[in-house]
C-alpha positions, 0 to 999 in steps of 0.5 A: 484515445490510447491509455499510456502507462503510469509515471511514477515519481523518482523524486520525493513525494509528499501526500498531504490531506484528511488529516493525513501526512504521506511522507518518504520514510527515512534512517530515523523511521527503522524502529517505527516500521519494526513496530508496524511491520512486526506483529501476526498481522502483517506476517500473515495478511503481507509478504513482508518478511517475519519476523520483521526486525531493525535489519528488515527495516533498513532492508525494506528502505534500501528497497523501497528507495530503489525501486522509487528510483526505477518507477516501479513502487513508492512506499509512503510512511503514514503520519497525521503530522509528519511524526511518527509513522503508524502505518504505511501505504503504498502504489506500485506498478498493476503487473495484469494492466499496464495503464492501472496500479495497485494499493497496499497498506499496513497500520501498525497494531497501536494505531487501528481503528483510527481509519488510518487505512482508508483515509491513507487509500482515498488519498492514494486513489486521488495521487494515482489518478491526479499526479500518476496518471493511472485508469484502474486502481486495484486491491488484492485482498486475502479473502479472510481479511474483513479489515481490508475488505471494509477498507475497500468498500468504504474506498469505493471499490468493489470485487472484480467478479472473478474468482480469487487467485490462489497464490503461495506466500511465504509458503502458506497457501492464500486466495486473494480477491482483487478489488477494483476502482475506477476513475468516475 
């Protein structure tokens, strides 16, 4: 059987379970993702620009919509009832397997210790596998990171064994262990 590549929705998705509303961000979600991306977190563990203001926001939702239209990434703002984000997960194309994906996600500082981010990430396992068509999903995760590395264990992931890939992002040197999970 020969693994073909992911397809990735260009049309709106909506992710729902686990107390959980995965929803397309919108126009009226700028200041809210200003408050999630915007903090020492996100500039240090994330690629995300820093700081992260209104301008950044609507940037990143130009983007996001983009890239959703060429089947390269969706980014999902997460809510428990489809109100105010408080955090973000996203799904985008694995650049190291064609037939695999990777995860990311961010939660806003008001809003950690809630399991946002695992509840978040094992309902993007079940839209990668299920609705994308995915074989392998993967976490890239700074080794100083314990938050994400908790996430991924209580996911069901775990390190691939190799040794972690140095990489320079926004001019700081990091060490990033991919995590793997696969379909049962």
């Amino acid at each position: 059987m020969t693994a073909v590549p992911p397809i990735f929705p260009a049309a709106p998705v909506r992710v729902e379970g686990l107390g959980l509303v995965l929803r397309q961000w919108t126009e009226d979600d700028l200041d809210a993702m200003v408050a999630v991306f915007d903090n020492p977190q996100a500039d240090r563990f994330t690629p995300i620009v820093s700081p992260f203001d209104r301008q950044a926001a609507a940037d990143r939702l130009t983007r996001s919509r983009a890239d959703q239209a060429a089947g390269r990434r969706i980014c999902l703002a997460i809510t428990e009832d489809d109100g105010v984000p408080m955090g973000e997960v996203l799904i985008f194309r694995d650049e190291a397997r064609a037939t695999g994906a990777e995860i990311g996600y961010g939660i806003g500082p008001r809003f950690r210790g809630r399991g946002l981010a695992s509840r978040s990430v094992r309902l993007m396992i079940a839209f990668g596998y299920d609705t994308i068509g995915v074989d392998r999903l993967v976490l890239r995760i700074d080794e100083h990171n314990e938050a994400s590395h908790a996430v991924a264990r209580a996911t069901g992931f775990a390190p691939d064994g190799e040794k972690p890939v140095l990489e320079t992002v926004k001019g700081r040197e990091k060490r990033l262990g991919t995590w793997v999970h696969r379909r049962n």
